[in-house]
C-alpha positions in Angstrom: 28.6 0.3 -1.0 28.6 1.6 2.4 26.2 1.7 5.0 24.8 5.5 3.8 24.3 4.3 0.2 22.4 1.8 1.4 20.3 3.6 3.7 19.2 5.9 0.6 19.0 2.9 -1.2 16.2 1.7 1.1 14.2 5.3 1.9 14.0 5.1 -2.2 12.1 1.6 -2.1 10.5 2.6 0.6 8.9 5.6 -1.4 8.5 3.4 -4.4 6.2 0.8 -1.8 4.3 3.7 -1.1 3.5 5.0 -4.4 2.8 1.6 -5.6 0.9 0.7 -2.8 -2.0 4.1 -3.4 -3.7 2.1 -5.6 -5.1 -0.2 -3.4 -6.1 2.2 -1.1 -7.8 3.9 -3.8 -9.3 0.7 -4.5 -10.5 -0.3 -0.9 -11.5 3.5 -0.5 -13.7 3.4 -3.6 -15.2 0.0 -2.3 -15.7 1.1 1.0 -18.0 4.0 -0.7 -19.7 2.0 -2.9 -20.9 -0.4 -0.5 -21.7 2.1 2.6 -22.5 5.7 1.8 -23.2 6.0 -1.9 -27.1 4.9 -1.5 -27.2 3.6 -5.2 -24.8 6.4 -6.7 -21.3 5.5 -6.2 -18.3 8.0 -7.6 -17.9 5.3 -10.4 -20.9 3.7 -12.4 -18.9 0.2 -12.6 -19.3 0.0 -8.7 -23.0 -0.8 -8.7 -22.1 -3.9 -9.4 -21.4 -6.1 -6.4 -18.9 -8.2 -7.9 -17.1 -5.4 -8.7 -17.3 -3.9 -5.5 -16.3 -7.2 -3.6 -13.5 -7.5 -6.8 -11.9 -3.9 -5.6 -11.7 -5.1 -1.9 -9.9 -8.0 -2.3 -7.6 -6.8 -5.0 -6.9 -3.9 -2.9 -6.8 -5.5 0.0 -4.0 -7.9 -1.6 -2.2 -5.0 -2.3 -2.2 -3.1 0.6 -0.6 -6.4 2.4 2.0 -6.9 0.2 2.9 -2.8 0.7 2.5 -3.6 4.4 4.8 -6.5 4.4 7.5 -4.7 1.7 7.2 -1.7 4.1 7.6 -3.7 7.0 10.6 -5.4 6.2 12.6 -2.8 4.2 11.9 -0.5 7.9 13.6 -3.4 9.5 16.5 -3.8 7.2 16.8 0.3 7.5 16.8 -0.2 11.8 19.6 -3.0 11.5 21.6 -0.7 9.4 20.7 2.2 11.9 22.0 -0.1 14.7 24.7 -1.5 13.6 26.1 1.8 12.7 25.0 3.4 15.8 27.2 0.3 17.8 
């Protein structure tokens, strides 16, 4: 497998990260409503309850960090491929 392949390789996880990593955003975007501007009427009845609400941020939370990091480190590995081929 050369370099190229591997390149596509790692823009295709990279996608995958970021389609895996919507639904925390979702999450922490639906939290984020229900606790600031929904004044008792959220998009989703479940969210009136706090634990709920406190349940979606950390759960989202934990996966928007794990995206971030899986993001962060496939970029890398793409840049050292980048480099080395650019040497």
């Amino acid at each position: 497998m050369n370099d190229q392949d591997k390149i596509k390789e790692i823009e295709k996880k990279i996608t995958m990260v970021g389609i895996y990593d919507a639904p925390g955003a979702i999450m922490i975007g639906l939290a984020l409503h229900a606790k600031f501007a929904a004044n008792g009427k959220p998009l989703l009845e479940i969210l009136n309850n706090p634990d709920v609400v406190n349940t979606f941020f950390v759960v989202g939370s934990l996966i928007m960090a794990w995206g971030g990091y899986s993001l962060f480190t496939l970029s890398r590995e793409k840049s050292k491929l980048l480099n080395a081929k650019n040497v």
